[in-house]
VMD Tcl script that draws the C-alpha trace (Angstrom):
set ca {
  {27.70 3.22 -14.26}
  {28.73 1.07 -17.06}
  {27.11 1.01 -20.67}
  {23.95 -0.55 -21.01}
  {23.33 -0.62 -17.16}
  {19.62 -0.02 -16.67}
  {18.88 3.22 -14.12}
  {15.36 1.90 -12.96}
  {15.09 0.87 -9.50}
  {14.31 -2.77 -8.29}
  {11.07 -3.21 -6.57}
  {12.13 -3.34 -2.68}
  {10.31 -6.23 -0.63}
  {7.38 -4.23 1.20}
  {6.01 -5.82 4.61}
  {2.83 -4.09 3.53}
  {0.14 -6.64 2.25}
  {-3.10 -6.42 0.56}
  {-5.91 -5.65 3.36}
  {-3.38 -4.17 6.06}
  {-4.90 -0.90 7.63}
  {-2.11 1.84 6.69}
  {-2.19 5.25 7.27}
  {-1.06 7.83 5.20}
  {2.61 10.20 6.50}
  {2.85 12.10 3.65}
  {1.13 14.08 0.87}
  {-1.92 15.62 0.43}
  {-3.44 13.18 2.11}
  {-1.37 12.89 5.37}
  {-3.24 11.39 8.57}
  {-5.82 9.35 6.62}
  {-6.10 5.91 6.81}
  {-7.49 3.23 4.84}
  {-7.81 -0.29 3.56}
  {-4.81 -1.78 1.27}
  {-6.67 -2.71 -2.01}
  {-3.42 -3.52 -4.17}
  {0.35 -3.89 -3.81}
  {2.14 -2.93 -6.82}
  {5.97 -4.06 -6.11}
  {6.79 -3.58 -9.73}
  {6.48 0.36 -8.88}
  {6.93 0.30 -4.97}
  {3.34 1.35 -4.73}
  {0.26 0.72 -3.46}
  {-3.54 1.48 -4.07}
  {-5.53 2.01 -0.68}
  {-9.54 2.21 -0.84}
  {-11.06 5.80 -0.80}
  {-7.96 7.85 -0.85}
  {-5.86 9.64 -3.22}
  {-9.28 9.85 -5.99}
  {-8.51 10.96 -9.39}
  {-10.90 11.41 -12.20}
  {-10.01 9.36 -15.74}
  {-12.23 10.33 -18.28}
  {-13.96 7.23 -20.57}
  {-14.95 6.82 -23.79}
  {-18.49 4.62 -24.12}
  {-17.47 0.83 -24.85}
  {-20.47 -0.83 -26.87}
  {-19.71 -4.40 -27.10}
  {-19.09 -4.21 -23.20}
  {-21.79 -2.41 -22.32}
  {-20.17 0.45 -20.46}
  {-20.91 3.79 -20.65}
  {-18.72 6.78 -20.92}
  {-18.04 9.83 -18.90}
  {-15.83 10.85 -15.99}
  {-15.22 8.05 -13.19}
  {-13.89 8.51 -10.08}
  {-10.78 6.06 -8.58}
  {-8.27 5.32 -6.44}
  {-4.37 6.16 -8.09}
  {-1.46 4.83 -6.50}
  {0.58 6.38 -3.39}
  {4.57 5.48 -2.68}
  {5.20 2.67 -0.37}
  {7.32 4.98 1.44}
  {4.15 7.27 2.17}
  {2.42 4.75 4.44}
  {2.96 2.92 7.25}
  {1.08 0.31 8.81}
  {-1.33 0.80 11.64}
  {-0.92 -1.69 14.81}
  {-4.43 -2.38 16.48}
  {-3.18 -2.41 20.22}
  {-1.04 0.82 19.56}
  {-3.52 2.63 17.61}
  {-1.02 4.56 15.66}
  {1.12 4.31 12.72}
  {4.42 1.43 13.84}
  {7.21 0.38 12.31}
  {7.67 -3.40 11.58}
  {9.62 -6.43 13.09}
  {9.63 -9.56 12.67}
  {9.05 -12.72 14.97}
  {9.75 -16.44 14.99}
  {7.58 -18.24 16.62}
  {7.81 -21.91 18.42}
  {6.35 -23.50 15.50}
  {8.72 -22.14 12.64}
  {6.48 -19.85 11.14}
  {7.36 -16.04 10.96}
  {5.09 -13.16 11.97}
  {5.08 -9.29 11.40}
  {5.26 -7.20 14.69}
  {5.50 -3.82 16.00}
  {8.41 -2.34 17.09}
  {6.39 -0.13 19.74}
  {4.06 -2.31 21.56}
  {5.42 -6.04 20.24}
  {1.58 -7.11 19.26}
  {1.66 -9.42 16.32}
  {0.01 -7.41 13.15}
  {-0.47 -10.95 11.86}
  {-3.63 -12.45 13.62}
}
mol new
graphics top color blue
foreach p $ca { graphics top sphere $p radius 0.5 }
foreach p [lrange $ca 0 end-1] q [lrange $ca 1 end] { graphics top cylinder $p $q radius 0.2 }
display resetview
């Protein structure tokens, strides 16, 4: 590596999108499935509703009108911990992509060949 050269990785391109069912392959909490809430390609991440809860501890904000205490929320899991669900195969598939007749592009699963794009 040559001096100065920066050692962080790039954020890959995810087919993953906000609202795509995924399901968890990984981790303490493998075989769950959920709701995409956030895609965070800075970090290759993503934030997926009710799972992975961690508690964050907050201190009262008085102009805002919040209140302290210990909340409850959703942290981050890898990209490469998920993978998307397809709704004919009913089980975790891997992605493709499709041209169709009118130019535009559609995600697909490599298993079945349903469009994940509606």
């Amino acid at each position: 590596m040559r001096a100065g050269a920066s050692r962080t990785a790039r954020p890959q391109t995810s087919r993953i999108r906000k609202n795509d069912t995924v399901m968890v392959i990984t981790g303490r909490e493998k075989g769950k499935t959920g709701k995409v809430l956030r895609v965070v390609r800075e970090d290759n991440r993503v934030v997926i509703e009710r799972l992975h809860m961690v508690k964050r501890h907050q201190k009262p904000r008085g102009q805002q009108g919040q209140g302290g205490g210990i909340i409850e929320k959703e942290a981050s899991i890898d990209l490469s911990n998920v993978m998307i669900m397809c709704d004919r195969c009913n089980a975790p598939a891997r992605l493709g992509a499709k041209r169709l007749d009118d130019g535009s592009a559609v995600r697909m699963c490599r298993r079945c060949g349903e469009a994940i794009d509606k």
